[in-house]
C-alpha positions as CSV (number, residue, x, y, z in Angstrom):
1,X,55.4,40.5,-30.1
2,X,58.3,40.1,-27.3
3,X,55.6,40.5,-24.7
4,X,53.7,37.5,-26.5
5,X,56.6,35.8,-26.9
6,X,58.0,36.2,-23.2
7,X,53.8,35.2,-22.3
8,X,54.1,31.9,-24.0
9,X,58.0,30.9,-22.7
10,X,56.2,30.9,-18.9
11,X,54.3,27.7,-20.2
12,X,57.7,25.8,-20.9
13,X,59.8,24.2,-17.7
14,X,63.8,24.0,-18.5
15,X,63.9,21.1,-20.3
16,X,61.4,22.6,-22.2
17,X,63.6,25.6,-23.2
18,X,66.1,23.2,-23.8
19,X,64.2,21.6,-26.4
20,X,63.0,24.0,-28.1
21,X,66.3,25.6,-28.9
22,X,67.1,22.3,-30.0
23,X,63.9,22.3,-32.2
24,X,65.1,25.7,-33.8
25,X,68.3,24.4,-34.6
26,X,67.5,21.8,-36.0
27,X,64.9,23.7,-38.1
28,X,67.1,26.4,-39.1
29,X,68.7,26.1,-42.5
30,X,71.8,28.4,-42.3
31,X,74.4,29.2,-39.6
32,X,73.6,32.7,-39.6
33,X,69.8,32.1,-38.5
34,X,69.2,34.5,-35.3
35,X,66.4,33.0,-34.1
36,X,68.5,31.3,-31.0
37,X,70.2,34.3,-30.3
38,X,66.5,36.8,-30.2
39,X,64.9,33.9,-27.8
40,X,68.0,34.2,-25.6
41,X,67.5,37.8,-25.5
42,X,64.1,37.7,-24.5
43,X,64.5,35.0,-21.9
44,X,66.9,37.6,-20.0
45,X,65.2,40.8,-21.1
46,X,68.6,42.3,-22.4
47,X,67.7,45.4,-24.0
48,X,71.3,46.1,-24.3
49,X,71.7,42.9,-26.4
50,X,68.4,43.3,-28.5
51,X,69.8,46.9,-29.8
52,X,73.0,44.5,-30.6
53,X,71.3,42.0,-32.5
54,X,69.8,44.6,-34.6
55,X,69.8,48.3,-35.3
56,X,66.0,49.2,-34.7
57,X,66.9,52.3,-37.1
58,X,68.2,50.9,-39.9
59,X,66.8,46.8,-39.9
60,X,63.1,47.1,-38.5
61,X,61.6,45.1,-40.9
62,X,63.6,42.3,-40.5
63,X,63.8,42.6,-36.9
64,X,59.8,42.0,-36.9
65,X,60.0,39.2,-39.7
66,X,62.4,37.5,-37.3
67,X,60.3,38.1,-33.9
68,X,56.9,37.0,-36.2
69,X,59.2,33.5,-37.0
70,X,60.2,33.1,-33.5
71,X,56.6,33.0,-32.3
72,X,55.2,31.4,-34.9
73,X,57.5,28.5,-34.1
74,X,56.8,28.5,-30.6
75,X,53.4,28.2,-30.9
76,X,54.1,24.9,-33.2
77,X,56.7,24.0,-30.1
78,X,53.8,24.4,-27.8
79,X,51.0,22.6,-30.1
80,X,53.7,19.5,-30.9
81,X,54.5,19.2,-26.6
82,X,50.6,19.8,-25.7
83,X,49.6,16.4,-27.9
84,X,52.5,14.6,-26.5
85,X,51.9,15.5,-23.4
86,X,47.5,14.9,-23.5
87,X,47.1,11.8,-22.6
88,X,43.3,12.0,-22.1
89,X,41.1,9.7,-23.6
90,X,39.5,12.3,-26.0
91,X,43.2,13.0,-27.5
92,X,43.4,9.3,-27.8
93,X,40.3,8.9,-30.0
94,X,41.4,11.7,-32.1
95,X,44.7,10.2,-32.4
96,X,42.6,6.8,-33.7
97,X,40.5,8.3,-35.9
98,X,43.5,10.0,-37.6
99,X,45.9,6.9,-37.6
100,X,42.4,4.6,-38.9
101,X,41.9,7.7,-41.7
102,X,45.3,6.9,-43.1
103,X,45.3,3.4,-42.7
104,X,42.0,3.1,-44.8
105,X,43.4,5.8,-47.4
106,X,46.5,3.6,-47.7
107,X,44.3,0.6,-48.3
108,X,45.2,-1.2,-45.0
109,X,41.4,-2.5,-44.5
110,X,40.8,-4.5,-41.8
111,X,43.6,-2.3,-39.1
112,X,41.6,0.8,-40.2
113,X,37.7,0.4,-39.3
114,X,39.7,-1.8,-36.1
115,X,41.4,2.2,-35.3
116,X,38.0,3.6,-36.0
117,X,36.0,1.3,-33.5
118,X,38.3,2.3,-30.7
119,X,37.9,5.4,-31.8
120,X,34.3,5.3,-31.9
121,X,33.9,3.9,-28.3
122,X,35.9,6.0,-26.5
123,X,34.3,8.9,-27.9
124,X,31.0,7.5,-27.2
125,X,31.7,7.3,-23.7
126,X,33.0,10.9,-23.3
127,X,30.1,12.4,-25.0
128,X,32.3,14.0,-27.9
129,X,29.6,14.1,-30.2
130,X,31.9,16.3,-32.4
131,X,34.6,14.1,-32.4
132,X,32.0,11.5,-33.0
133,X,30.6,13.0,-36.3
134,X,34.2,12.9,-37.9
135,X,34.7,8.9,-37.2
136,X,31.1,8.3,-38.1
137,X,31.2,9.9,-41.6
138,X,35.0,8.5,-42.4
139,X,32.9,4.8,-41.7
140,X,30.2,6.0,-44.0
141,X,32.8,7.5,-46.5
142,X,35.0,3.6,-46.4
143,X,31.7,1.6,-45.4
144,X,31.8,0.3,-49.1
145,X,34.9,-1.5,-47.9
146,X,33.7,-3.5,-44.8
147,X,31.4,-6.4,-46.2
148,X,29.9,-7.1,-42.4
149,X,28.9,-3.5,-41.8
150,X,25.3,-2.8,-41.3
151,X,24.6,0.3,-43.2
152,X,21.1,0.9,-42.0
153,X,22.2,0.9,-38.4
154,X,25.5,2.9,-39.1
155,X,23.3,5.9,-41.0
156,X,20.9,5.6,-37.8
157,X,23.7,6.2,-35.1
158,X,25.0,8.9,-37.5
159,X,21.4,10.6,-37.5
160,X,21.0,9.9,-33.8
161,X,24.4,11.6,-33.1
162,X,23.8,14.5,-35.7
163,X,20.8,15.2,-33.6
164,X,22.5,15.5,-30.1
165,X,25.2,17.3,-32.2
166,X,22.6,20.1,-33.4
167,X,21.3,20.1,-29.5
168,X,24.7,20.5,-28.5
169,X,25.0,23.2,-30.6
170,X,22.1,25.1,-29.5
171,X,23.2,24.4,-25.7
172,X,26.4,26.0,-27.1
173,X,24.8,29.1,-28.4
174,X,22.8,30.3,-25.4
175,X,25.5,29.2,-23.1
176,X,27.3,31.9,-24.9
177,X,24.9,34.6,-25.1
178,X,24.0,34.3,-21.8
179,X,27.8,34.5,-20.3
180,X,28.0,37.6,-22.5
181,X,25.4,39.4,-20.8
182,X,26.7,38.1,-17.1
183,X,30.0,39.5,-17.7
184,X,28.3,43.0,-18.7
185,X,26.1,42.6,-15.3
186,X,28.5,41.0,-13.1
187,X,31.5,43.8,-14.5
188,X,30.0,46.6,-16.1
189,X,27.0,47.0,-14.0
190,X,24.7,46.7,-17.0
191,X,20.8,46.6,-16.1
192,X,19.0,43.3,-17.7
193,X,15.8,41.3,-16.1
194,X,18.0,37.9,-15.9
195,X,15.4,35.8,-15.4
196,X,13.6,36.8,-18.5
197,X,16.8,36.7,-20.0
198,X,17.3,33.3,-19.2
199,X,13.7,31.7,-19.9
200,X,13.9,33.8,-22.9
201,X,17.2,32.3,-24.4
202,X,16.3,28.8,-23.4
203,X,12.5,28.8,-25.4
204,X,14.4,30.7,-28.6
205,X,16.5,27.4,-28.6
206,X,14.1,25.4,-28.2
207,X,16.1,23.3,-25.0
208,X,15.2,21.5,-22.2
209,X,16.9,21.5,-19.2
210,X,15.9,17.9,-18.8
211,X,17.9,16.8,-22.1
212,X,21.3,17.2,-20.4
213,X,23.7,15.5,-22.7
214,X,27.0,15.8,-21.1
215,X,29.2,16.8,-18.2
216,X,30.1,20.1,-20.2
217,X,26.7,20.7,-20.5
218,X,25.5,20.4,-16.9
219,X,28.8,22.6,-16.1
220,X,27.7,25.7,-18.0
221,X,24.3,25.1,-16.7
222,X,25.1,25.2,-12.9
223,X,27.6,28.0,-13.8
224,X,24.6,30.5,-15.6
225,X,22.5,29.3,-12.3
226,X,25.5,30.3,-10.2
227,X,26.1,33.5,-11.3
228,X,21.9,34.2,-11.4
229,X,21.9,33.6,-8.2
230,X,24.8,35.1,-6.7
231,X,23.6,38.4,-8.3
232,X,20.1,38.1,-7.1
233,X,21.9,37.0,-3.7
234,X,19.3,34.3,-3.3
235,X,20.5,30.8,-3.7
236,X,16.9,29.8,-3.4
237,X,16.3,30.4,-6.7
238,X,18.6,27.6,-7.8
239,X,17.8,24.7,-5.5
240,X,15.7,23.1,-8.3
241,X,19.6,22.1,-10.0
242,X,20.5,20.2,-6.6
243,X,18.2,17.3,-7.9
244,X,18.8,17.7,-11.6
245,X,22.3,17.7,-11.2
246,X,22.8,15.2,-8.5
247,X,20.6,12.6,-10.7
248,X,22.6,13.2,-13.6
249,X,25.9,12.5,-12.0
250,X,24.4,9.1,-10.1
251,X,23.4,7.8,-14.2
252,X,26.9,8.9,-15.3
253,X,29.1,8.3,-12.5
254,X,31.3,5.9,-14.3
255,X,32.4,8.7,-16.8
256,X,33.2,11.4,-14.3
257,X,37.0,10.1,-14.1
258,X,37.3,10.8,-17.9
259,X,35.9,14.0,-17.4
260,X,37.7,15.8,-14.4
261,X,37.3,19.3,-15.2
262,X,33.8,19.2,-15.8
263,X,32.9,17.2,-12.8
264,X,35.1,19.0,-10.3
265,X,33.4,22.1,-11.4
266,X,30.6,20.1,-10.9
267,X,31.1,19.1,-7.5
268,X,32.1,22.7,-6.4
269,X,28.9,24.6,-7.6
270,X,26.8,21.9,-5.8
271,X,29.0,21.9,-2.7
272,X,28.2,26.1,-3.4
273,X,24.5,25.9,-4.0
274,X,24.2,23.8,-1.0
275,X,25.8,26.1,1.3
276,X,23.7,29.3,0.2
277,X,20.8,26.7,0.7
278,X,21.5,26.3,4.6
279,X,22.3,22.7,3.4
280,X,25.8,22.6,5.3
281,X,26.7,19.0,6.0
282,X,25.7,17.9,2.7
283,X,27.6,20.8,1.0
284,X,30.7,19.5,2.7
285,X,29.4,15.9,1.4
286,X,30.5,17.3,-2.0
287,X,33.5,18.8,-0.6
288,X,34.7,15.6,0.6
289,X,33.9,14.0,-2.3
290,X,36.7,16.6,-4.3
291,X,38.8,15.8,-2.2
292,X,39.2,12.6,-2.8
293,X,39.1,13.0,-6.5
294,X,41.6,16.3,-6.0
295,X,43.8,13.5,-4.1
296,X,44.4,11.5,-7.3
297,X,44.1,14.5,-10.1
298,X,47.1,16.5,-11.5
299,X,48.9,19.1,-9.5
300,X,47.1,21.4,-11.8
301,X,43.8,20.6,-10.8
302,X,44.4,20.8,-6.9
303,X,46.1,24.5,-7.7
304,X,42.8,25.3,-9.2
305,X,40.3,24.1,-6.4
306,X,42.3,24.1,-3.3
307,X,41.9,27.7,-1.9
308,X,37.9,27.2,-3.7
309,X,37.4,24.5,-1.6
310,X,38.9,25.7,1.4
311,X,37.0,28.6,1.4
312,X,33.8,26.8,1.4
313,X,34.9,24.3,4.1
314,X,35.3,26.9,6.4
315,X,32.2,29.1,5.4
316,X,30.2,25.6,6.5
317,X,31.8,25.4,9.4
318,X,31.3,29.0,10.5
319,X,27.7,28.6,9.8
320,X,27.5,25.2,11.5
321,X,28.9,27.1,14.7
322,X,32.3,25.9,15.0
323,X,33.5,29.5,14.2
324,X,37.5,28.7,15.4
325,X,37.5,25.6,13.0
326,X,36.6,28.2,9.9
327,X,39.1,31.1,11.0
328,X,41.2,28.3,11.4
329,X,40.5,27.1,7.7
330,X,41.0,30.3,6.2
331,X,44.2,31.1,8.1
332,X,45.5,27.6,6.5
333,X,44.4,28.3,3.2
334,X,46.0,31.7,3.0
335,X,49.3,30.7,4.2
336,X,49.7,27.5,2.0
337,X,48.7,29.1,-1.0
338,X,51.0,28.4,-3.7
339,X,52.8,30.8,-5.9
340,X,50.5,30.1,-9.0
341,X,47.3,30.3,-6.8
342,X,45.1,32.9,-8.2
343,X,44.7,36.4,-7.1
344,X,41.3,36.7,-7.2
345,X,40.8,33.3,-4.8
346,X,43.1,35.1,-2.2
347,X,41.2,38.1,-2.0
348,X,37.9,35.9,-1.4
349,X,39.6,34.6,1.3
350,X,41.0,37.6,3.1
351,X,37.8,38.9,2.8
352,X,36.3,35.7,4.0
353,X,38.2,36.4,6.8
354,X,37.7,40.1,7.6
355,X,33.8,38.7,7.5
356,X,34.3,36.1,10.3
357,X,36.8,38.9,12.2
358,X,33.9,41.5,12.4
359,X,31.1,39.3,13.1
360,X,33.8,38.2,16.3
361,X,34.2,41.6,16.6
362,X,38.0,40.9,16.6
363,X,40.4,44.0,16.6
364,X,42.8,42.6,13.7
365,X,39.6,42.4,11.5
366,X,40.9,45.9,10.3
367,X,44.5,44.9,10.1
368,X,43.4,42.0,7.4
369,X,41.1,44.5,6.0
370,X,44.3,46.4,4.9
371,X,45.7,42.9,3.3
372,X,43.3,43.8,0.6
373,X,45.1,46.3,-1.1
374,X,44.0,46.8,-4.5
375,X,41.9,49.8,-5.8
376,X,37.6,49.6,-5.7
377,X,37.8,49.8,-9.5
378,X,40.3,47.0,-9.9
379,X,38.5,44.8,-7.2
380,X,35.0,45.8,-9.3
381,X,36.3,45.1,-12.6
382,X,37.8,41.5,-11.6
383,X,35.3,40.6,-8.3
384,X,32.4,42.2,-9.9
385,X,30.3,45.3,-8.3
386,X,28.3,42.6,-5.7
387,X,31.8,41.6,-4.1
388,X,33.2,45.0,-4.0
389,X,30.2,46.9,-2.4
390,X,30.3,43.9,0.1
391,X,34.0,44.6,0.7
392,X,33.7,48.4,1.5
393,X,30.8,48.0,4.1
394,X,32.9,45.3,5.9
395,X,35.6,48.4,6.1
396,X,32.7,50.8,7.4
397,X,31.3,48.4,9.8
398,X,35.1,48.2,11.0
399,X,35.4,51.6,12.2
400,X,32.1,51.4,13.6
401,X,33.0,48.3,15.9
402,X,35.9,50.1,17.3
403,X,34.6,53.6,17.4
404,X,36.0,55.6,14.4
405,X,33.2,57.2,13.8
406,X,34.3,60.0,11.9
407,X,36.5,57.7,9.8
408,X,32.9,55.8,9.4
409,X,30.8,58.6,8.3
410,X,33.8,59.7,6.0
411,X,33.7,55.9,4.7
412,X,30.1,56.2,4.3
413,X,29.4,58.8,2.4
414,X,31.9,57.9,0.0
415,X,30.1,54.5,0.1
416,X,26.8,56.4,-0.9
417,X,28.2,58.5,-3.7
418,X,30.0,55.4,-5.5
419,X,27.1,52.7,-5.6
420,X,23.9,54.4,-4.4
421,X,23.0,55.2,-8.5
422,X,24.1,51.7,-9.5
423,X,22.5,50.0,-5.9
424,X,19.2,51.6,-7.4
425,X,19.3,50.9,-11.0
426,X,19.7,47.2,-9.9
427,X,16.9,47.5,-7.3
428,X,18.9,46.5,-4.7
429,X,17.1,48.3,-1.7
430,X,17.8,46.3,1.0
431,X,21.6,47.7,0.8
432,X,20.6,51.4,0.5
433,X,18.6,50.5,3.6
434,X,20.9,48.9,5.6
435,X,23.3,52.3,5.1
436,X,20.3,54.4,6.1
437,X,20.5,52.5,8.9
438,X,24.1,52.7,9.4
439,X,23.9,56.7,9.1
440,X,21.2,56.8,11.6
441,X,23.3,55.1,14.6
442,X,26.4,56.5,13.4
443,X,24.3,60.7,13.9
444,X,23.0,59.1,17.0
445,X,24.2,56.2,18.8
446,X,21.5,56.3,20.9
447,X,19.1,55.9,18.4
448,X,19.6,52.2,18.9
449,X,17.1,52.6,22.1
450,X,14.3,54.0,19.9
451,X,11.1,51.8,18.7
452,X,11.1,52.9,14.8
453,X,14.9,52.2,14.7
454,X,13.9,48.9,16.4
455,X,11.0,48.4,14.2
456,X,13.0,49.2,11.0
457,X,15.8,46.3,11.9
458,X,13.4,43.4,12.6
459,X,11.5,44.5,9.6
460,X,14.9,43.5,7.6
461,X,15.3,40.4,9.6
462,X,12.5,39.3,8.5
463,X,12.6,39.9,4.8
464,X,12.2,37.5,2.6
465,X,15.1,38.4,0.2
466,X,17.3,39.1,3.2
467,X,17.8,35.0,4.2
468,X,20.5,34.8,1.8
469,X,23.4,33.4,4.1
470,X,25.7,36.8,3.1
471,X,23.1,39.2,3.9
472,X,21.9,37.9,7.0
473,X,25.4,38.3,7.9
474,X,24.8,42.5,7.9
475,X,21.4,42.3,9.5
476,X,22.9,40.0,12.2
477,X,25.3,42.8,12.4
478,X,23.1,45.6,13.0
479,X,20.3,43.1,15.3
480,X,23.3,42.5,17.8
481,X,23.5,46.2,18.1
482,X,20.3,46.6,19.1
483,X,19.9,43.4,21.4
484,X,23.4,44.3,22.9
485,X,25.1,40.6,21.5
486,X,27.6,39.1,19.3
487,X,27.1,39.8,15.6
488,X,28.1,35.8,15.3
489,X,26.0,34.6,17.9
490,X,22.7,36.8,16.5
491,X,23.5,35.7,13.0
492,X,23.6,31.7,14.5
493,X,20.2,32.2,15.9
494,X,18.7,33.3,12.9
495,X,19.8,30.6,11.1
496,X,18.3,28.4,13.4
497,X,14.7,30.4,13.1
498,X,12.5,29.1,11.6
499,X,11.4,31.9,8.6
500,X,15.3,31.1,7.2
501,X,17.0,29.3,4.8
502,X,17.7,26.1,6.4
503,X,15.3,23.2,6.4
């Protein structure tokens, strides 16, 4: 329970701590309370001091009824400052539908339906059919009350919102199954036909992707289509959502201030799906448009999105052609990273950056390799086994550039034994092909010069599943062997071809 305890005190500032000692005193009853004294303890990790407050021998069950106390209080602490503190619009119609519910029970009439009615509209304009239900019934419950209320129309918006309520609901429901089975794909490498998955899911639930209710809604929509994609590594498949989505926000665009997390989601996953989609100026479009939201949003919000959105600013520009303005990108957003940045939104962009590095064919590409210094199975059980794989053939290609070809072979045969099983089971190919490949020069450099080897690497230029923007990046790599170029410069030209991805 300390660790728990300690957990929830790194939600609460100074003043906070101040307070809530406060709020303890003043709820304790007796002087000899030692509640105070155990949160003292555990704000300086005093083992010392704990033994001192009680003898784990001979007082453990009261040692544990008073840790159980401490954090049950805290967690009323938190839930007391997290209200005062909300001042969202959805807090403030739940705040108005509780004040109007007391003002009717105490018989004050005409101030109660007025709460309600506030109540009503703001959650009308947020979409919070749930919150919506509640008012809606306490009308019907006091409607006996109101003499000008027009009980046919009141039951029909209460039927109307019961059915977007039950379509919620349903939305809700998949969502959930279907995250479920991402996280088994994306982190324990289980085998499932997505696609059928998906289609599947969506027809037992009878919904419509053309019913789109909400923000929420259209956020766990584009983050299911993400996450198909990015394991299929084919954005393709989700270009459909650029209009659906884009529409949706152009009907709704007055609400998207009341619904920031949702629509900066939003925003990223198109500013994503654009990018994969060869789409580049108008992906950074959506990235200016963050910005400017970001701009006037909570420090909170521009901790989450900044090293997200930097990353994909300088992906664009790399791909654009302006390869210095992304390194340059990706060097900023690694050094101004704040303390509460997340770990896993560093590592994409050191590897972001060991990817541009090799395609330069840059000798510190292996020193920022090294930056990334957690084990494979951490990096596959937080990155997922796509991100990982990617990682460790960016370290063979490393050694390659700058002839460690031992270390190389070493690497790749390690490679080989760790993901060649799981590369098959998800018929991924193309990656067991590309190291075939790989093994092939690194035998015999000179196989380079040879027709089938030749053959075998414009064959994987031109595969259809290989103009994902990522994995062109590793046939560029291997095509500028052969043609004697710049990895950067061969993939450029392929983007500019006209069998890829950009239109």
């Amino acid at each position: 329970m300390t660790d728990a305890i300690s957990n929830l005190l790194l939600l609460l500032n100074n003043d906070d701590k101040k307070d809530f000692k406060a709020f303890l005193k003043r709820k304790n009853k007796r002087n000899d309370v030692k509640n105070v004294r155990l949160l003292e303890i555990i704000e300086t990790d005093d083992i010392n001091r704990l033994k001192k407050l009680y003898d784990p021998t001979k007082n453990r069950n009261a040692y544990h009824a008073l840790r159980k106390r401490l954090h049950e209080s805290l967690l009323f602490f938190l839930s007391n400052k997290v209200f005062e503190r909300d001042n969202s619009e959805a807090h403030e119609a739940l705040r108005l539908l509780v004040v109007g519910r007391f003002l009717l029970e105490s018989q004050f009439i005409k101030i109660g339906f007025k709460c309600l009615q506030r109540a009503e509209d703001k959650a009308l304009l947020l979409d919070q059919f749930s919150l919506l239900n509640e008012i809606l019934q306490t009308r019907l419950q006091y409607a006996y009350l109101d003499p000008s209320v027009n009980l046919k129309l009141l039951v029909d918006h209460f039927a109307e919102n019961q059915r977007k309520l039950q379509q919620e609901a349903k939305f809700q429901i998949a969502y959930a199954l279907l995250r479920a089975e991402l996280q088994d794909i994306h982190l324990k490498a289980k085998i499932v036909d997505l696609n059928k998955l998906i289609l599947d899911t969506l027809s037992k639930y009878s919904i419509s992707l053309n019913d789109l209710l909400s923000f929420k809604s259209l956020y766990q929509l584009l983050y299911i289509a993400n996450e198909y994609a990015a394991i299929h590594q084919n954005y393709a498949l989700v270009r459909s959502f650029l209009k659906t989505a884009d529409n949706f926000l152009r009907k709704h665009q007055e609400q998207a201030v009341l619904q920031l997390f949702y629509y900066l989601h939003i925003l990223y996953y198109l500013a994503n799906f654009n990018l994969r989609n060869g789409f580049f100026k108008e992906s950074l479009r959506y990235l200016e448009r963050m910005d400017v939201v970001l701009s006037q949003a909570s420090p909170a919000f521009r901790t989450q999105f900044q090293l997200r959105c930097q990353l994909l600013k300088a992906l664009n520009f790399h791909y654009l052609g302006d390869g210095a303005q992304g390194l340059a990108l990706l060097r900023e957003g690694i050094n101004q990273a704040a303390p509460k940045s997340s770990e896993l939104d560093l590592a994409d962009l050191q590897l972001c950056l060991v990817m541009f590095l090799t395609q330069f064919r840059d000798k510190t590409a292996l020193v920022e390799f090294q930056k990334l210094t957690r084990t494979d199975a951490w990096y596959e059980k937080k990155m997922g086994m796509l991100w990982t794989i990617r990682k460790s053939l960016f370290e063979i290609l490393i050694h390659i550039q700058f002839d460690h070809i031992d270390l190389a072979t070493s690497k790749l045969k390690s490679f080989v034994r760790r993901y060649k099983k799981y590369l098959m089971s998800v018929n991924e190919n193309r990656v067991i092909d590309f190291a075939k490949l790989v093994e092939k020069y690194l035998l015999n450099p000179t196989v380079i010069q040879g027709k089938s080897f030749r053959a075998a690497v414009e064959a994987m230029v031109n595969q259809k599943e290989n103009k994902d923007l990522f994995v062109m990046g590793f046939v560029a790599w291997l095509k500028a062997f052969v043609v004697s170029g710049s990895p950067y410069q061969v993939l450029l030209d392929l983007i500019k071809e006209p069998y890829s991805i950009c239109v």
